[in-house]
N, C-alpha and C positions, 0 to 999 in steps of 0.2 A: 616431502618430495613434490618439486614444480615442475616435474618433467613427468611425459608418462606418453602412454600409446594407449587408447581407446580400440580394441578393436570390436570387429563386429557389431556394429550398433546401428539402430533403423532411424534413418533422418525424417524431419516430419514431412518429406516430400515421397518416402518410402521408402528410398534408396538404402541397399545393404553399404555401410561406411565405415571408414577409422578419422580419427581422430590425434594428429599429433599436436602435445602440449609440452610448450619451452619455457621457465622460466614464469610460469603459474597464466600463459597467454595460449589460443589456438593458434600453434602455428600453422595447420595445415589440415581441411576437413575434405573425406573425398571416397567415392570407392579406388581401393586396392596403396591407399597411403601409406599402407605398412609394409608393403614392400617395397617402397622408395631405400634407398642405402644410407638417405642420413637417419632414417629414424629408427632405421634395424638396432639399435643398441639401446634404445629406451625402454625402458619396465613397462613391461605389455602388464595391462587389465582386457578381460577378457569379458564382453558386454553381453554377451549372449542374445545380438539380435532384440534388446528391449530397444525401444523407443526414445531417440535423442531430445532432450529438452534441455533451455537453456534456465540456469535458476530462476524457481518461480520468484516470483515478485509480492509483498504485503504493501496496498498502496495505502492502505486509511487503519493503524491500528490506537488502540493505548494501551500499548504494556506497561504503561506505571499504574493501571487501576489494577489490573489483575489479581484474581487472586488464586491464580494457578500453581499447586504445587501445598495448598492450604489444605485448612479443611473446608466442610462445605457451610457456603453462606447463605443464614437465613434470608428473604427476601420477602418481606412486608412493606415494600415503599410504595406509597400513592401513584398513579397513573401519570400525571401531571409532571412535564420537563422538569420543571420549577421544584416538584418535588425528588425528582430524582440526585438531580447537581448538587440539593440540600444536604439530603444523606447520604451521600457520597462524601463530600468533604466533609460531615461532620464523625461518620464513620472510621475514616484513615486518620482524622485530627486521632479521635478516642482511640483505637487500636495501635497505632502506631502503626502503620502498614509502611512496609519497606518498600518506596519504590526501585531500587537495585536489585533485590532479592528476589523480587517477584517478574521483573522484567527479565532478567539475564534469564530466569526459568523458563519464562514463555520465549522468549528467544531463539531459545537451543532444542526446542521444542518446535519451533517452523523450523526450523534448520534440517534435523535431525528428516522430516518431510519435504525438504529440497526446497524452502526458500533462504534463498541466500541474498536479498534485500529489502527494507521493511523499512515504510516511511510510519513516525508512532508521533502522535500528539501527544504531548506531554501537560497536564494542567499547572498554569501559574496563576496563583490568585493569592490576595493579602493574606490569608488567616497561613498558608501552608507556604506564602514568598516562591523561593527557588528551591525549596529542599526535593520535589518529585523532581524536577529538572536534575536537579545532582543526582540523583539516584540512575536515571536515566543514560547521562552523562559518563558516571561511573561503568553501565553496564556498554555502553558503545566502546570503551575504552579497553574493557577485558575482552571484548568478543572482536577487538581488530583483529582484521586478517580472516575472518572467518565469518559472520556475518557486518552488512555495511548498512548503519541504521542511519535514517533519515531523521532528523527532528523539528517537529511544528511546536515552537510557544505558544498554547493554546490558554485562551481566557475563558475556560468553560462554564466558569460563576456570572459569566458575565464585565463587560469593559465598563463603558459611564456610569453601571448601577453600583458601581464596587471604585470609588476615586483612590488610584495609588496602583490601579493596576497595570496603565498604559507605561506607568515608571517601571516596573516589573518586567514587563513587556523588552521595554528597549533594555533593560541589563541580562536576560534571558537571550536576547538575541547579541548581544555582546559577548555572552557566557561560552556561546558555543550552539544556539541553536542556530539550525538550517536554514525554516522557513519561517515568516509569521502566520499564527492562524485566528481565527475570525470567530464569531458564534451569532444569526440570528440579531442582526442590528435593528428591525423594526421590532419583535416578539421580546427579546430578552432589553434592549436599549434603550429601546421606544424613542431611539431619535435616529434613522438611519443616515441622515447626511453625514451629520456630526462621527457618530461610531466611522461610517466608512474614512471619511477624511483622518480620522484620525488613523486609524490602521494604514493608508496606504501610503499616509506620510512616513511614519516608523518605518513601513517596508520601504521606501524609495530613499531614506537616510541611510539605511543600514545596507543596501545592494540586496535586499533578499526578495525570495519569491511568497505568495500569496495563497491560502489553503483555507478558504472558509466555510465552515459549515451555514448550510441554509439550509433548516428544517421547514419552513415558515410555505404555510400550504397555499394552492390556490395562484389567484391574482396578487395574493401578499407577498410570496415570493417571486412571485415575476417581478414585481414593481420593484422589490427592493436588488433581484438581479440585477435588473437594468441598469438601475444606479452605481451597483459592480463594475458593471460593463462601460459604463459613463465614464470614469475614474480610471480604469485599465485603458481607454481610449485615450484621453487626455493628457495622461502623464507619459503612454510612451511606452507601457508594461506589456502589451501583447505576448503570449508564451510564458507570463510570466503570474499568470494564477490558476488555482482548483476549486472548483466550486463542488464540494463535497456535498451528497446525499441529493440534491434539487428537486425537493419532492414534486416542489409545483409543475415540475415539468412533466409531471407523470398526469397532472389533473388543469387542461390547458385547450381552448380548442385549436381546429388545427392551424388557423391563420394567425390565433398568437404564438403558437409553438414553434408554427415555422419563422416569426422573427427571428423569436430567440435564438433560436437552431443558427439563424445566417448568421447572428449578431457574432454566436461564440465561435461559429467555424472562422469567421473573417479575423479576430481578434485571439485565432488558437488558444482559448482558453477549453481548460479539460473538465469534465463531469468525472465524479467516484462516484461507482454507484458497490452498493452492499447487498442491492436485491430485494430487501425486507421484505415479508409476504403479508404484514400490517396497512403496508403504507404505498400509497402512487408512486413510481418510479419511472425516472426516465428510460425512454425504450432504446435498447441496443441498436435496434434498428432503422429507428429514426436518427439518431447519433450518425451512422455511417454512412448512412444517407446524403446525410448532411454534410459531412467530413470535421462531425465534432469527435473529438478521443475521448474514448469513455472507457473506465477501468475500473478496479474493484480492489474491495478491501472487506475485511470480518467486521469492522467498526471493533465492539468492546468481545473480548470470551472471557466470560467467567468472572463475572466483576458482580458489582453493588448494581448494575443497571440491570442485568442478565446473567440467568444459568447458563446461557447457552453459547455454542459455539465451539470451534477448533483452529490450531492452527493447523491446519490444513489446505493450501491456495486452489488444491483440486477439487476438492470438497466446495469451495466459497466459488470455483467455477461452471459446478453442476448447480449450485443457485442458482448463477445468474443465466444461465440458459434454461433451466426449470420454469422462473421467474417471466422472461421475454419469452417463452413458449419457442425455446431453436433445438427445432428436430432431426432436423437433415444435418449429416456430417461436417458439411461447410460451415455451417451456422454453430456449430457446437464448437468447433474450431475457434468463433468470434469469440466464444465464452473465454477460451482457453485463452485468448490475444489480452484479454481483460487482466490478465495476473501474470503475464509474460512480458510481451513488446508492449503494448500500447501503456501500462504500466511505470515499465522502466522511461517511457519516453516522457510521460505527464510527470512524473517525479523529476527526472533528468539525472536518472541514474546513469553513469559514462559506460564506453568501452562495454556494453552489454550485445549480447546476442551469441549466434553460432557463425560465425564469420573470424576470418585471419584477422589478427591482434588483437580481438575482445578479449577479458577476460574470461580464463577459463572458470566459470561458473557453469556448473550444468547437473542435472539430473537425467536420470536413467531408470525407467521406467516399465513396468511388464506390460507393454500396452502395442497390439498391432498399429495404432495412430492414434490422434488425438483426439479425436472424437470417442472411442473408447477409453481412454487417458482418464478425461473427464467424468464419464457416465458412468463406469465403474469405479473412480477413484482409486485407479489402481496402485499396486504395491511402489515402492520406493527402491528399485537395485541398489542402485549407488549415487551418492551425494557428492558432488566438487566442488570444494572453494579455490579459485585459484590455485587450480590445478592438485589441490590438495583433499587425498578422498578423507572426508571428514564420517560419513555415517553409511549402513549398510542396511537397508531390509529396517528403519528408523530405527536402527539404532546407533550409537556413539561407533567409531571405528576409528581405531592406531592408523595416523599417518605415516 
């Protein structure tokens, strides 16, 4: 069913409202819309005054590592990057780890918790080729119509240290991936010109957008930002990259930070941040400050890197407001922007929001506003995909 009537439900501006949906779109958001006479005939759901949101957003995940839904995994890996991406790939080689199996689970699992779109890196590197991407692939494909997954060709073993991977790369992004992604070109490459030039060439052949990880702390990551930013200048790509986790923007003083800041706000490139309580983090508030977009994502749950974690986007939202210290209702709000709009915008998810002709995606919430939404991580009412109620109170629910 693509048609329905929302009634009674609190918009995040407070207002008591309905909601008419036609055809899996809002056609019509408002107080007292149910009693207009065209939409008197639609199958009323009945919202009980919970808190309107529009489907949360996963902006940085990797459901092909997962191992959600398994049993539990020992975790004796070294501290060291280098050592984690080791046993990680040598792990999934020896197990056999399904990546379809294990991503369609954690999928329907953010879903089932009201996110209804979810950007996931996927690892491509020589020993595993395309096989996680197929799996991947596979699981985007059972789950149309109900979640809308994002895909990054991620080279997590690394690019010039691994030769045949950039070939990888470009049939990945031929295959069907979305975005290309990146990993730490001075740490992991040790040649950042070269690494960068090479990625943004692939991205500018293939029309895609840019999503690269920069763990790389300090001044190391600024310098090799720059050179980001150098490249996204040059070729013309403004809007069109993510610079995922940026630690060094969290450990920077303030007159190089405020380059940066100008550099990425003039250049619309977007910051992910994940919050990490290990690690520097760029500050939500210097971000909007600035008018750079900054959004969030879980990174890994439950993988060979980490026990931890959920899909949860309200849960990973009370981080990042935990994280940047936002107290005040408005400010917890910024959190909540982080796995909503500002999200869907830095991905370039379409047709999102709570507006006439978005898709209807939305969540329904037990929550007086968003600021409680968040700090409580409150219950899930009811889930919408395109107008279609998919889950109830998290769980599965008959369309």
């Amino acid at each position: 069913m693509t048609d329905l009537l929302l009634k009674n439900v609190r918009s995040p501006d407070g207002r008591r409202v309905d909601v008419a949906i036609r055809q899996g779109r809002i056609a019509a958001l408002g107080e007292n819309v149910g009693l207009a006479p065209e939409w008197r005939a639609l199958p009323v759901e009945e919202g009980g005054g919970a808190l309107l949101l529009p489907g949360l957003v996963e902006g940085h995940a990797h459901l092909d590592k997962t191992t959600w839904g398994s049993s539990w995994y020992v975790n004796d890996v070294g501290s060291a990057l280098t050592d984690r991406i080791d046993n990680e790939r040598d792990w999934r080689a020896a197990s056999g780890h399904d990546a379809h199996v294990h991503s369609q689970a954690l999928a329907l699992a953010f879903l089932r918790l009201g996110t209804t779109r979810i950007r996931t890196h996927v690892d491509v590197d020589t020993e595993a080729g395309l096989r996680h991407l197929d799996g991947v692939l596979a699981t985007r494909e059972a789950l149309a119509g109900r979640v809308d997954i994002q895909i990054v060709a991620f080279p997590q073993s690394g690019l010039l240290i691994r030769p045949g991977t950039a070939e990888l790369l470009d049939r990945a992004l031929a295959a069907g991936a979305d975005v290309l992604g990146g990993l730490d070109p001075c740490a992991i490459d040790r040649d950042p010109a070269r690494s960068l030039d090479l990625l943004f060439d692939l991205a500018e052949r293939h029309g895609k957008p840019l999503d690269i990880h920069l763990h790389e702390p300090g001044e190391l990551g600024a310098f090799t930002l720059d050179l980001m930013l150098d490249r996204c200048q040059a070729l013309g790509m403004a809007g069109r990259l993510v610079v995922s986790h940026a630690f060094c923007l969290g450990a920077l003083d303030a007159r190089r930070l405020d380059g940066l800041l100008t550099r990425l706000a003039a250049l619309d490139v977007a910051l992910l941040t994940t919050a990490p309580p290990s690690r520097p983090v760029p500050s939500v508030r210097a971000c909007r400050e600035a008018g750079v977009t900054i959004f969030g994502g879980n990174d890994g749950i439950r993988d060979t890197w980490s026990p931890y974690g959920e899909p949860d986007m309200l849960a990973r939202a009370m981080l990042i407001g935990m994280r940047n210290d936002l107290r005040r209702d408005e400010e917890i709000g910024w959190a909540l922007e982080c796995v909503t709009t500002s999200s869907a915008r830095a991905c370039g998810f379409a047709d999102y929001g709570l507006t006439p002709g978005a898709r209807a995606d939305l969540a329904l919430v037990d929550a007086s506003c968003a600021a409680e939404a968040v700090a409580q991580r409150a219950p899930r009412r009811l889930v919408l995909t395109g107008g279609v109620v998919v889950a109830r109170y998290g769980l599965d629910a008959a369309s």
